[in-house]
C-alpha atoms as an extended CHARMM CRD file, in Angstrom:
* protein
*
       270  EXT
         1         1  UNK       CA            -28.1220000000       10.6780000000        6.9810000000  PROA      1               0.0000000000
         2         2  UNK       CA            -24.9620000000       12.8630000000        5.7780000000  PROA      2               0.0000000000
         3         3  UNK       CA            -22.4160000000       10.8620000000        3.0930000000  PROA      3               0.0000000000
         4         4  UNK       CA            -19.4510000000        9.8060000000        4.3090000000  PROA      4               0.0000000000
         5         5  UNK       CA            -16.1800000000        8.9570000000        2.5290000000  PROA      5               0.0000000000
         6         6  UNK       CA            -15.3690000000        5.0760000000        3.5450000000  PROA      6               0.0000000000
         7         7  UNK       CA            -11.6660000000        3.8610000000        2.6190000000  PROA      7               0.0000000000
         8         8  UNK       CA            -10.7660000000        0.4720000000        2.7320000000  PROA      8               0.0000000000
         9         9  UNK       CA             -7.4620000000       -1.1080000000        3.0290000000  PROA      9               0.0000000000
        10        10  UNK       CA             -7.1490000000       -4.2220000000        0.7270000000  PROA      10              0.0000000000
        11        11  UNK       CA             -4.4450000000       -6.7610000000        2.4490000000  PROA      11              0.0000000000
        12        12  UNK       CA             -6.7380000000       -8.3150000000        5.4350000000  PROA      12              0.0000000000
        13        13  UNK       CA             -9.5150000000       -5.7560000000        5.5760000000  PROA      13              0.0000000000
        14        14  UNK       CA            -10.9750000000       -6.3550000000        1.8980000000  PROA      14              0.0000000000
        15        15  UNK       CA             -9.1860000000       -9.0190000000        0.5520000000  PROA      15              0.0000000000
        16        16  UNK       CA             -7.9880000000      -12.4100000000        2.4420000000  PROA      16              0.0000000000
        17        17  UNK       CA             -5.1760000000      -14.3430000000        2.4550000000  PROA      17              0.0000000000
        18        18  UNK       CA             -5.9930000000      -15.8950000000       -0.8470000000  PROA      18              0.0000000000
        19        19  UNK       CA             -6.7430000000      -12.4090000000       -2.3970000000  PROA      19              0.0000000000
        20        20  UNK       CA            -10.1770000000      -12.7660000000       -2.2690000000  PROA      20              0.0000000000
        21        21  UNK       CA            -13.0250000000      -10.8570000000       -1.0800000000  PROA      21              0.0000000000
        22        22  UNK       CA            -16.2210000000      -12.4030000000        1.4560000000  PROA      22              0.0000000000
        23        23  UNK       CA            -19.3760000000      -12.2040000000       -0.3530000000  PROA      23              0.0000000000
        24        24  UNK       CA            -20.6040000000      -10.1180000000        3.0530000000  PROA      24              0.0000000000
        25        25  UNK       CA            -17.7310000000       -7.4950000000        2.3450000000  PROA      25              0.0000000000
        26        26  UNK       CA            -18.8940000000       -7.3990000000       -1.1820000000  PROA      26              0.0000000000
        27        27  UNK       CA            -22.2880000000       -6.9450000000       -0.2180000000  PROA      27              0.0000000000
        28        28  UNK       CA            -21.7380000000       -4.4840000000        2.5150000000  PROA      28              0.0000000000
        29        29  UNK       CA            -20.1240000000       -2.0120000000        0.2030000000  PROA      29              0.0000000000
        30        30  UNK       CA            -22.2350000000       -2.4860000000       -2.3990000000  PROA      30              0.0000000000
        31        31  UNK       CA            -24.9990000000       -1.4830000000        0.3310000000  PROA      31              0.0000000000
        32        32  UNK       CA            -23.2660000000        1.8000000000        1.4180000000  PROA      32              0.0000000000
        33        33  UNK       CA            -22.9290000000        2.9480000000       -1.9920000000  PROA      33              0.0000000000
        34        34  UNK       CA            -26.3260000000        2.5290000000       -2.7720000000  PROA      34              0.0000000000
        35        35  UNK       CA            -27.2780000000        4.5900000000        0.2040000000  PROA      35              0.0000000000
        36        36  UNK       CA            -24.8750000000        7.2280000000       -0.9370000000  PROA      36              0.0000000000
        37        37  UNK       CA            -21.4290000000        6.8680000000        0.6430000000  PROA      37              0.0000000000
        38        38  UNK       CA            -18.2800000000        7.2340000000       -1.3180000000  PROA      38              0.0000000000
        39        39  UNK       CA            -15.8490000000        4.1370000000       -0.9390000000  PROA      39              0.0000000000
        40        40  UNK       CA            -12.0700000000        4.2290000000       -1.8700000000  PROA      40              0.0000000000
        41        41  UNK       CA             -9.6190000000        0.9640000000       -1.4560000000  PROA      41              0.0000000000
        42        42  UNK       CA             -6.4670000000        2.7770000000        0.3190000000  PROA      42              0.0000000000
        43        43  UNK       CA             -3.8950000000        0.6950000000        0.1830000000  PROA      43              0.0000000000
        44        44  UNK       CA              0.0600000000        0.2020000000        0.4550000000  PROA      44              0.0000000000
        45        45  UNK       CA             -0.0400000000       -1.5210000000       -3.0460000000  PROA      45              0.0000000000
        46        46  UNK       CA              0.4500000000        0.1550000000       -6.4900000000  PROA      46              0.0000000000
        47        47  UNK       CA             -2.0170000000        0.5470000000       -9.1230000000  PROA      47              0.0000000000
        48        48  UNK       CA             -0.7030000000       -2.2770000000      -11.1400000000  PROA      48              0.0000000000
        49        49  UNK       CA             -0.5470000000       -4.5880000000       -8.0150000000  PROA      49              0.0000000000
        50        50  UNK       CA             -4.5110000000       -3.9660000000       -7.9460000000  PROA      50              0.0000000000
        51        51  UNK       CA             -6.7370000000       -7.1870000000       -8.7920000000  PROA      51              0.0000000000
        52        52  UNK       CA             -9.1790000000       -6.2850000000      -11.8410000000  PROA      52              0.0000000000
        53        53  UNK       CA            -11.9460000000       -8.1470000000       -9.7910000000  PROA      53              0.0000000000
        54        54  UNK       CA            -11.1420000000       -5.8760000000       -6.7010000000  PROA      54              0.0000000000
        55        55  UNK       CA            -11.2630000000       -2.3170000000       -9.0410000000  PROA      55              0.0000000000
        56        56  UNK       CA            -14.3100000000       -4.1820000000      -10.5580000000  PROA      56              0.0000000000
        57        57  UNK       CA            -16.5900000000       -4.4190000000       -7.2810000000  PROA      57              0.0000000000
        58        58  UNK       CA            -17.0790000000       -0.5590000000       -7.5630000000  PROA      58              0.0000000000
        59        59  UNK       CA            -15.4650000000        2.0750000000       -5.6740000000  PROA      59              0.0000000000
        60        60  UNK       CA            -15.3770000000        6.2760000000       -6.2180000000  PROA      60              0.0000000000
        61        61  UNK       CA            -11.7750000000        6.2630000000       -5.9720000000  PROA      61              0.0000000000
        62        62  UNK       CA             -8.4720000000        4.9560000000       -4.7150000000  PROA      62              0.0000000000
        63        63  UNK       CA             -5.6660000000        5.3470000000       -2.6660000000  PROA      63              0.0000000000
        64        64  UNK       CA             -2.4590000000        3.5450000000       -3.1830000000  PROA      64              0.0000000000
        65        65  UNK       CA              1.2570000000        3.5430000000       -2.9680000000  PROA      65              0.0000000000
        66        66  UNK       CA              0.4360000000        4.2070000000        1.0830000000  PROA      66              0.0000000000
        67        67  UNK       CA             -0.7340000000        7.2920000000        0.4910000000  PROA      67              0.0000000000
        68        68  UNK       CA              1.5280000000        9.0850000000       -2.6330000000  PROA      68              0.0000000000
        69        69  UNK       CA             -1.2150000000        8.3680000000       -5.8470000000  PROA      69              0.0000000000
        70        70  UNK       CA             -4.7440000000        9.2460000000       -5.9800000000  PROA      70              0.0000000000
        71        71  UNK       CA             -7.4760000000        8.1870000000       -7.9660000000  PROA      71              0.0000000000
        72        72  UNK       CA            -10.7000000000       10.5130000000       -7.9490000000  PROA      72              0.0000000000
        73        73  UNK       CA            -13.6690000000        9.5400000000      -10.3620000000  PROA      73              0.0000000000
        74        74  UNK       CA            -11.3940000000        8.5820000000      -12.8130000000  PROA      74              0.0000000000
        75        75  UNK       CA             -9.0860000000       11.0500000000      -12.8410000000  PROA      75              0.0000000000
        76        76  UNK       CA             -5.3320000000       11.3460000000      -11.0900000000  PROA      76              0.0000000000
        77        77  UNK       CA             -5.2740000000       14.4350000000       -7.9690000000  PROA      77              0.0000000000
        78        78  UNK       CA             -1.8900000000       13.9760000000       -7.3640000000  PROA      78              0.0000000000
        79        79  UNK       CA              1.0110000000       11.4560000000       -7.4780000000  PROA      79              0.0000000000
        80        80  UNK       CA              3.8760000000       11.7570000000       -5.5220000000  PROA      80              0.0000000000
        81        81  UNK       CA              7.4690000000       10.4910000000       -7.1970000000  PROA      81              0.0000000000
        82        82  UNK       CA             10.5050000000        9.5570000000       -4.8550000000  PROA      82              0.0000000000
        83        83  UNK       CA             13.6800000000       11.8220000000       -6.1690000000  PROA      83              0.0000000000
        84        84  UNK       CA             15.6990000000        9.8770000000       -8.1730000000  PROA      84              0.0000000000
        85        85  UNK       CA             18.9200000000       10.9680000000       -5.9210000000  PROA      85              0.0000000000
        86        86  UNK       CA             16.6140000000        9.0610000000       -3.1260000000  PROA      86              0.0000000000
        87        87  UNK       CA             16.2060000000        5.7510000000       -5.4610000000  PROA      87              0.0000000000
        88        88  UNK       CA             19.8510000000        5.9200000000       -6.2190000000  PROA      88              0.0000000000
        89        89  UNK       CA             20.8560000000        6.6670000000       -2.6160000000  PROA      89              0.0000000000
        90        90  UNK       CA             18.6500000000        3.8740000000       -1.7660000000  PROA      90              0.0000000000
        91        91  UNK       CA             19.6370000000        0.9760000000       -3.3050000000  PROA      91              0.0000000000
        92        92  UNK       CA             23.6930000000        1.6790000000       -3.3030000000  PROA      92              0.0000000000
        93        93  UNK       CA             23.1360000000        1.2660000000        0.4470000000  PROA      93              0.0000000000
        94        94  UNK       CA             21.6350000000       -2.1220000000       -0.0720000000  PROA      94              0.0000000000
        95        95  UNK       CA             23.7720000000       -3.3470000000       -2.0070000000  PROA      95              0.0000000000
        96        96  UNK       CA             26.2720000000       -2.0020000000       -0.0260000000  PROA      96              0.0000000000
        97        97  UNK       CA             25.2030000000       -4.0250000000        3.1870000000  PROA      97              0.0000000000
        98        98  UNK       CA             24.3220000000       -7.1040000000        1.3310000000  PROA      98              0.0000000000
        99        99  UNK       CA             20.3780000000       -6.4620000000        1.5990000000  PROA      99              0.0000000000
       100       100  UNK       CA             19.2660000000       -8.4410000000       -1.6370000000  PROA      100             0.0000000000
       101       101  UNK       CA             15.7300000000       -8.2350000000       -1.7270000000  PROA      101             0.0000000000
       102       102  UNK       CA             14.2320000000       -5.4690000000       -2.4140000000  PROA      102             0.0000000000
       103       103  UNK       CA             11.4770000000       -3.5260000000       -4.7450000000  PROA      103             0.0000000000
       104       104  UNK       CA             10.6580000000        0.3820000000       -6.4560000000  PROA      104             0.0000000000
       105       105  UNK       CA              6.9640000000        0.5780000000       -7.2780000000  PROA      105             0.0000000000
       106       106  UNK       CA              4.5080000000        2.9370000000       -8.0890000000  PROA      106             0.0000000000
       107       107  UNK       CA              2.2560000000        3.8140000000      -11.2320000000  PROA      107             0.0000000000
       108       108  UNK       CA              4.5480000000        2.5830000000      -14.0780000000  PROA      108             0.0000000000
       109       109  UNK       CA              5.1680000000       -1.0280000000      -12.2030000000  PROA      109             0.0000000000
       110       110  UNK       CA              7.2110000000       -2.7430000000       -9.9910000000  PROA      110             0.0000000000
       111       111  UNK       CA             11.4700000000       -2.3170000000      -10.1350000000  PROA      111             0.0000000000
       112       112  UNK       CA             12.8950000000       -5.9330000000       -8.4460000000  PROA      112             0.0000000000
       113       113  UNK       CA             16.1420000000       -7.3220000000       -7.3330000000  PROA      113             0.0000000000
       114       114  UNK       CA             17.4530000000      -10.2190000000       -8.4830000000  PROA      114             0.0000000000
       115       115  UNK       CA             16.9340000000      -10.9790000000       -4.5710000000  PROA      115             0.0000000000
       116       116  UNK       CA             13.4770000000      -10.0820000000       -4.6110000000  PROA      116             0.0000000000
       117       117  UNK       CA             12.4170000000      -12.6990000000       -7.9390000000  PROA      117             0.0000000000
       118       118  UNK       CA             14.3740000000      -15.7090000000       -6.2670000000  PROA      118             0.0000000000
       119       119  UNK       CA             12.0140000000      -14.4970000000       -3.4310000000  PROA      119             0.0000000000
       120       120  UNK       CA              8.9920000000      -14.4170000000       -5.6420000000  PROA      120             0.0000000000
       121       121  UNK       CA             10.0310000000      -18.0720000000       -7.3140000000  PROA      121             0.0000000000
       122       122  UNK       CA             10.5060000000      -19.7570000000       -3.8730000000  PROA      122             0.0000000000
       123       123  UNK       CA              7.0550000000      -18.8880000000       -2.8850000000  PROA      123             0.0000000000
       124       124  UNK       CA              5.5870000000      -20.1280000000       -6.1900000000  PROA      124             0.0000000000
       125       125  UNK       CA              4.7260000000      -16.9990000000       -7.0470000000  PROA      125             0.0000000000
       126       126  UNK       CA              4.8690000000      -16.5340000000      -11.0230000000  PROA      126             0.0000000000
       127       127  UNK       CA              2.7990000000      -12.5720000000      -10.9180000000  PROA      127             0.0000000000
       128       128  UNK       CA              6.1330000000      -11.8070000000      -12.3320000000  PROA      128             0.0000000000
       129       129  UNK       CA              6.3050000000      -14.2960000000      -15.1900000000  PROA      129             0.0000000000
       130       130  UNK       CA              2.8400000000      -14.6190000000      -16.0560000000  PROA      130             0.0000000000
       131       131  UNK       CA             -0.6870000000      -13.2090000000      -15.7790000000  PROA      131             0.0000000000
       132       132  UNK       CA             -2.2460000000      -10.2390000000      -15.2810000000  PROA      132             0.0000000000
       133       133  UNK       CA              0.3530000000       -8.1010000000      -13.7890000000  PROA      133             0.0000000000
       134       134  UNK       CA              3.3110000000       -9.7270000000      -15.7340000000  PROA      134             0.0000000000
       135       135  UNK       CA              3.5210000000       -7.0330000000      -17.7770000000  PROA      135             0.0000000000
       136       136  UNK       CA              4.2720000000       -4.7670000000      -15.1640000000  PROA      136             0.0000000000
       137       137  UNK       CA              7.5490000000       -6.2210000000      -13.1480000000  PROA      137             0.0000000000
       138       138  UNK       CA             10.6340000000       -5.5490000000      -14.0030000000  PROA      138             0.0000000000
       139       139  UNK       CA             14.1480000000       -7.1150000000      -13.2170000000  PROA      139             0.0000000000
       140       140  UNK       CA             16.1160000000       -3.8800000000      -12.1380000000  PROA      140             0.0000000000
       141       141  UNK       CA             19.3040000000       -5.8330000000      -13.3850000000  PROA      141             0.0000000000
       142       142  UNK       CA             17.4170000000       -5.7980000000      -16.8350000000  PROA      142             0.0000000000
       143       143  UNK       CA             16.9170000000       -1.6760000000      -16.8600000000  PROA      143             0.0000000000
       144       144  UNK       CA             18.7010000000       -0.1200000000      -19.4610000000  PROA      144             0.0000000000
       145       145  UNK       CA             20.4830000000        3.1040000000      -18.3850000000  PROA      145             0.0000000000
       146       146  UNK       CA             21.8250000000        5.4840000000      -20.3130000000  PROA      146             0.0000000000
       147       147  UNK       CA             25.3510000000        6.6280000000      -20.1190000000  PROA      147             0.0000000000
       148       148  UNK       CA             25.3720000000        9.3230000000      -17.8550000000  PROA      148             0.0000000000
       149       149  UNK       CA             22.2880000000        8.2750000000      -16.1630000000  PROA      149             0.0000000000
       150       150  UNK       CA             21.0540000000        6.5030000000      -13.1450000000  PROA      150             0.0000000000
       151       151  UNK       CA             18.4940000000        4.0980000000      -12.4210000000  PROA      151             0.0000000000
       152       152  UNK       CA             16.4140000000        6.8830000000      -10.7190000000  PROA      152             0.0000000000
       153       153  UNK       CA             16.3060000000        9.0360000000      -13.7050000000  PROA      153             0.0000000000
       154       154  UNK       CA             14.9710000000        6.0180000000      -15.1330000000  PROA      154             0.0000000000
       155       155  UNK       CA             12.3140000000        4.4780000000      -13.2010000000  PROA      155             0.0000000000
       156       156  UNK       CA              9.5350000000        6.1100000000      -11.5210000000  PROA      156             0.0000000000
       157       157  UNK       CA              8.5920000000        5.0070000000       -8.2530000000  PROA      157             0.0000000000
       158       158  UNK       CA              6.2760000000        6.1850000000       -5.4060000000  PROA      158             0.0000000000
       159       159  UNK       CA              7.8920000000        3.7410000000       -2.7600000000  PROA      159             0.0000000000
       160       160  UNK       CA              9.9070000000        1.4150000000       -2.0480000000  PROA      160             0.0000000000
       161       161  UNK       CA             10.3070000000       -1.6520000000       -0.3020000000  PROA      161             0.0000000000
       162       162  UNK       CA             12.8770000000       -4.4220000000        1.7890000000  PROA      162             0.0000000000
       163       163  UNK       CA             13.6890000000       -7.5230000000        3.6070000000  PROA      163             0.0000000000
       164       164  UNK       CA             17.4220000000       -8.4220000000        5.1700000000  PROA      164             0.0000000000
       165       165  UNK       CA             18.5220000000      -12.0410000000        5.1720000000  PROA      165             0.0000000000
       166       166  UNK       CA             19.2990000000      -13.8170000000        8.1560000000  PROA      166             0.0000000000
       167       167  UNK       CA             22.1270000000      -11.9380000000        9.4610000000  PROA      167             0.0000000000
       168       168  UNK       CA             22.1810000000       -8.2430000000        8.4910000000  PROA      168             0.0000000000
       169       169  UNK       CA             24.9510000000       -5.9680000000        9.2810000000  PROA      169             0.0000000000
       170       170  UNK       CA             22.5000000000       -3.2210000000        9.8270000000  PROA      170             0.0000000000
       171       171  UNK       CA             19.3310000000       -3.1320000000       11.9840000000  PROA      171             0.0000000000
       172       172  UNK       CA             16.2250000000       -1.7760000000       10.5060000000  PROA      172             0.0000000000
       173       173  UNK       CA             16.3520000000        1.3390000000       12.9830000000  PROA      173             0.0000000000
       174       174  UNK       CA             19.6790000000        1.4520000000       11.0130000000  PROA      174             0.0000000000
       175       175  UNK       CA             18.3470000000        1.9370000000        7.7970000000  PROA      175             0.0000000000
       176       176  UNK       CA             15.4670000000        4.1710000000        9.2210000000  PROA      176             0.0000000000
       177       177  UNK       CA             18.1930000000        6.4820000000       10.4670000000  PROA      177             0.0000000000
       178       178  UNK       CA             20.8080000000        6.1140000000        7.4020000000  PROA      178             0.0000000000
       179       179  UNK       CA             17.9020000000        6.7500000000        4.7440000000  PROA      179             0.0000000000
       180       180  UNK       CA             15.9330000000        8.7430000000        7.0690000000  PROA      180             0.0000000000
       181       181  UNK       CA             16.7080000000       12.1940000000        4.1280000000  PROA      181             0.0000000000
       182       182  UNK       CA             14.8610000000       11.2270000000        2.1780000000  PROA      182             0.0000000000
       183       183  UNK       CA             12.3690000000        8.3100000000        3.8970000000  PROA      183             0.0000000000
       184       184  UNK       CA             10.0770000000        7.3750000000        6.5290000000  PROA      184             0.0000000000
       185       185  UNK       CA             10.1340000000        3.5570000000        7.0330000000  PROA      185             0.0000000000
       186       186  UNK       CA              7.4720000000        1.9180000000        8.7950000000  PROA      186             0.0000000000
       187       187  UNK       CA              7.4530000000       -1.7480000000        8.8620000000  PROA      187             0.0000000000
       188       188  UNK       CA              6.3460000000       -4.2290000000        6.0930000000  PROA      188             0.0000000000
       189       189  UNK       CA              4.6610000000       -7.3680000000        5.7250000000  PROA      189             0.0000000000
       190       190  UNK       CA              8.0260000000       -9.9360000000        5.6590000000  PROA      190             0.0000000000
       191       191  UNK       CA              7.8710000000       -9.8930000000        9.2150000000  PROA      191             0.0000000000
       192       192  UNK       CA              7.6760000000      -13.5410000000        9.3170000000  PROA      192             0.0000000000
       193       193  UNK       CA             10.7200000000      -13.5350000000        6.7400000000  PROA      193             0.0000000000
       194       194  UNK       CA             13.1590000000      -11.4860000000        8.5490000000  PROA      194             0.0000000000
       195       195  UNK       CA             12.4170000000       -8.9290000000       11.5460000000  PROA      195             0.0000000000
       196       196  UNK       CA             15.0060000000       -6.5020000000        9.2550000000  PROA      196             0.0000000000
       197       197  UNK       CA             12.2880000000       -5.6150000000        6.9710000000  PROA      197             0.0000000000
       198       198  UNK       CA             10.3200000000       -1.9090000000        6.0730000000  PROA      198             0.0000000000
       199       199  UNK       CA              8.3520000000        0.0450000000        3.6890000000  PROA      199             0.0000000000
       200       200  UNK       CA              9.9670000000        3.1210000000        2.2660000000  PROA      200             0.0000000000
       201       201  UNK       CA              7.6640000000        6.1030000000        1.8970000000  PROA      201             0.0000000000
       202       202  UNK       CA              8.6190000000        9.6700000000        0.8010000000  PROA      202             0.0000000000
       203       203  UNK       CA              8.5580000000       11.8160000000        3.6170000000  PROA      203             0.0000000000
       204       204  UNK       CA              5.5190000000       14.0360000000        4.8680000000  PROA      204             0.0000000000
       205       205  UNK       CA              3.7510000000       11.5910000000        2.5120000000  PROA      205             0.0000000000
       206       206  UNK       CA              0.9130000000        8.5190000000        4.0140000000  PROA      206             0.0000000000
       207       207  UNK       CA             -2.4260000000        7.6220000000        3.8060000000  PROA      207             0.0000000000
       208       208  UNK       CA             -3.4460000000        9.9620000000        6.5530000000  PROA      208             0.0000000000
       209       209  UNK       CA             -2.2480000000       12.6740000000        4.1340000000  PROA      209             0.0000000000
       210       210  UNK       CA             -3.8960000000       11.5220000000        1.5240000000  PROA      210             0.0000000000
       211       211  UNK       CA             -7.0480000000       10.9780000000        3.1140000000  PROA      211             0.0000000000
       212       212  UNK       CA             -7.3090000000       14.7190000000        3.7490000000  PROA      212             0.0000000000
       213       213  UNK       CA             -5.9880000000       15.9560000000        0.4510000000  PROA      213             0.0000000000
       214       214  UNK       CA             -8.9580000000       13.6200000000       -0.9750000000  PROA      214             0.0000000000
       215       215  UNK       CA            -11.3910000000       14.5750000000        1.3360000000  PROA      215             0.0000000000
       216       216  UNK       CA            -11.1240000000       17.9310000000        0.7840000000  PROA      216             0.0000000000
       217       217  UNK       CA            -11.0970000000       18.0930000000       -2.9320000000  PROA      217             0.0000000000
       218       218  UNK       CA            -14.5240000000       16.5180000000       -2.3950000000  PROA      218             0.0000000000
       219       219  UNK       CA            -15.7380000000       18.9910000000        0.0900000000  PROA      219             0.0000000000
       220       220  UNK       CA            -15.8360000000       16.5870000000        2.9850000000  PROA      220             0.0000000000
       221       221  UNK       CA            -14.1540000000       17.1790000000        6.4510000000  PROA      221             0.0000000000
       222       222  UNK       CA            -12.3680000000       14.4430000000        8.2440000000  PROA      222             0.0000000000
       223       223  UNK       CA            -15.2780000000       14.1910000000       10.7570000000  PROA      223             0.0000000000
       224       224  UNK       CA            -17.2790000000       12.2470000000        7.9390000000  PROA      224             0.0000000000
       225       225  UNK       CA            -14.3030000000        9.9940000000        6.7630000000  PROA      225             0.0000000000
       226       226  UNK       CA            -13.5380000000        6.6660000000        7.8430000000  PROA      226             0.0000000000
       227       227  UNK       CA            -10.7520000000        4.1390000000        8.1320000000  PROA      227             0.0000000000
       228       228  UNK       CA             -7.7840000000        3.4140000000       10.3100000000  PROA      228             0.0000000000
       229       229  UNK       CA             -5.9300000000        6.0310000000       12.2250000000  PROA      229             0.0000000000
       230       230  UNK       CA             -6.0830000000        9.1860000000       10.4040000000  PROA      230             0.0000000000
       231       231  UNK       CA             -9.9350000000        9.1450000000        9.6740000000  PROA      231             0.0000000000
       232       232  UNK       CA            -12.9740000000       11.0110000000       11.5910000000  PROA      232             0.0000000000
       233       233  UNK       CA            -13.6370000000        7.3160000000       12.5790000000  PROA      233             0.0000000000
       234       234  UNK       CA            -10.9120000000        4.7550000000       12.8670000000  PROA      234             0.0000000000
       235       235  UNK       CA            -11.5030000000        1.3180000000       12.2510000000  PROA      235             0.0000000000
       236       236  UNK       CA             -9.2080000000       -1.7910000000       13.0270000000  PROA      236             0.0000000000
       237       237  UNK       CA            -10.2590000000       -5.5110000000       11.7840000000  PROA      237             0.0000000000
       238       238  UNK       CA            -10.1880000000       -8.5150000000       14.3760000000  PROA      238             0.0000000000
       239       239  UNK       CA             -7.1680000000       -9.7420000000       12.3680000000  PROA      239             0.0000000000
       240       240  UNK       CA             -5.2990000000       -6.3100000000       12.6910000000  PROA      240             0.0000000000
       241       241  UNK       CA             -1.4610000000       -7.0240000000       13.5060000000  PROA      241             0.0000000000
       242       242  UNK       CA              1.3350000000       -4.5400000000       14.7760000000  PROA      242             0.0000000000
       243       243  UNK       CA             -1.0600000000       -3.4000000000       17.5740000000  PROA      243             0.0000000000
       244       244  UNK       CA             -3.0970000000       -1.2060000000       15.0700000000  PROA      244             0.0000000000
       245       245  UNK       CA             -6.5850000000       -1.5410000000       17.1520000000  PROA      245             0.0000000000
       246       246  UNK       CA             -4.2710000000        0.5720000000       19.8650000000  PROA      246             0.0000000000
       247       247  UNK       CA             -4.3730000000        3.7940000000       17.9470000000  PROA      247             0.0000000000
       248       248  UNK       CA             -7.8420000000        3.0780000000       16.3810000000  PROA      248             0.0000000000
       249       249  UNK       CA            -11.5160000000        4.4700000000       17.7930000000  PROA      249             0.0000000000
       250       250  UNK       CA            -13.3260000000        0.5750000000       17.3850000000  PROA      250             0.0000000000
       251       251  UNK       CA            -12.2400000000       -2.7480000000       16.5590000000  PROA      251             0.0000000000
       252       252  UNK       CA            -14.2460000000       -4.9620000000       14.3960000000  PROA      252             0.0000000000
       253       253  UNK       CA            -14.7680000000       -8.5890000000       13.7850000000  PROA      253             0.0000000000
       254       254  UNK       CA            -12.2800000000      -11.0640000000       11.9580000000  PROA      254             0.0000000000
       255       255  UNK       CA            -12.3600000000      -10.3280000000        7.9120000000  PROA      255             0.0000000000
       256       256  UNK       CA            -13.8190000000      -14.1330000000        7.8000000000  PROA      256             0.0000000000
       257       257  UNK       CA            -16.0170000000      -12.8710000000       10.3380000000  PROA      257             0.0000000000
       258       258  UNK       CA            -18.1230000000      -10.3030000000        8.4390000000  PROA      258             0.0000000000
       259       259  UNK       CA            -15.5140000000       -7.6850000000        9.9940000000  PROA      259             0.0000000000
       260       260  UNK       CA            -16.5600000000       -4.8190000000        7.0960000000  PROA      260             0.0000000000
       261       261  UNK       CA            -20.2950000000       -5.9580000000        7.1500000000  PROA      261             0.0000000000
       262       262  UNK       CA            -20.0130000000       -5.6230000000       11.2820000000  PROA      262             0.0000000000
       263       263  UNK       CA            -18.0150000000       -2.2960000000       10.9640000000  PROA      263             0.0000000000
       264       264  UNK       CA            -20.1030000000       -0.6330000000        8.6010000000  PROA      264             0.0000000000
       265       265  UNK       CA            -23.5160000000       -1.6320000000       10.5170000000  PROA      265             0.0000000000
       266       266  UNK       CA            -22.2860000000       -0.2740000000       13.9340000000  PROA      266             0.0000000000
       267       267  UNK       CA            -20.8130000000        3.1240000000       11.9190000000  PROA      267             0.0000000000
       268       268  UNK       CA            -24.5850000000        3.4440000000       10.4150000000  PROA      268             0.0000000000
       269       269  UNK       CA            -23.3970000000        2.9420000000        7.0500000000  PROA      269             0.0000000000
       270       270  UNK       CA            -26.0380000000        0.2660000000        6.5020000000  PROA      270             0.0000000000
């Protein structure tokens, strides 16, 4: 049997709810490795938004910032930045249509509104404040800029991210349009915070794009890749939302279903 590269979203494919990982996806992975198949977490998170214990179940690479970083064996093959003219563009318009929450992240961290930690605080969320990742958000209000310089010049990010309050003054095809230079937005995971909510990602840059840059760098074509939309083989879990199993070749089971252990056994990975 020929090795295929697997990649795995993180957020309700790998990981739950709760951030944690089913003993049967564990298993199942660690299964396709050992019969030779290259795994890689692709994800719309940031390196430092990773979980140690997720890194630490063993993959050959990953994928993150939706699609603008990659991780090979160890070693960076390319990382995308978003212009600092785009990051400064960016967040004068939100501030200049009241849009208060609102995050830059990529390799170095994550860049937050004030908005965006009241946000954080109201869930009970203290990742900011404390443990493993505290290190790595910052309060954009707290960035010291030069004279002369911009926050842009300053931070490095490799997307961005939003969510409107109750009643915006601009509707998210709005801000698709208005940032549309320098940005494709697709749409987030606040949807049950506000429906005025997106991801920004650098234009011509995904996870589909990514995919193939990584595949071929390890001599694979996309007919022996697998994972949603882009891949040879497109996978979406039972718990898929935004009518992803639409544009995808099979549909697995529930992620507290065995969904990767059921996926992987009907793709022949195991």
């Amino acid at each position: 049997m020929s090795s295929k590269l697997v990649f795995l979203d993180i957020d309700g494919t790998l990981a739950d709810e709760r951030h944690e990982v089913p003993i049967s996806a564990q298993e199942a992975c660690k299964a396709a490795r050992s019969r030779g198949h290259k795994l890689f977490i692709c994800t719309g998170r940031s390196m430092p938004k990773i979980e140690r214990g997720i890194l630490d179940l063993g993959f050959d690479g990953v994928i993150s910032v939706a699609g603008a970083q990659a991780d090979v064996n160890g070693r960076v093959l390319f990382r995308h930045d978003i212009a600092p003219e785009a990051i400064d563009a960016a967040t004068a318009y939100f501030e200049r249509h009241g849009i208060e929450n609102y995050q830059w992240q990529g390799a170095d961290g994550m860049y937050i509104s004030r908005g965006y930690a009241r946000h954080l605080e109201s869930k009970g969320s203290a990742v900011w404040k404390n443990g493993q990742f505290a290190r790595y958000w910052h309060l954009i209000d707290d960035i010291a800029v030069p004279d002369g310089s911009t926050l842009g010049h300053v931070i490095h990010a490799s997307k961005g991210s939003y969510f409107s309050g109750a009643d915006p003054d601009v509707s998210f095809d709005d801000v698709s349009r208005d940032l549309g230079e320098w940005f494709t937005l697709v749409h987030g995971s606040y949807d049950d915070i506000s429906p005025n909510n997106g991801e920004l990602l650098i234009n011509g840059v995904d996870k589909g794009t990514a995919l193939c840059d990584v595949a071929k760098d390890l001599g694979y074509s996309i007919a022996d890749t697998a994972m949603l939309k882009a891949a040879g083989t497109s996978v979406a879990m039972g718990n898929a939302t935004h009518g992803i199993e639409c544009f995808c070749d099979m549909t697995t089971t529930d992620i507290h279903d065995d969904g990767i252990a059921n996926a992987f056994v009907t793709l022949g990975l195991i």
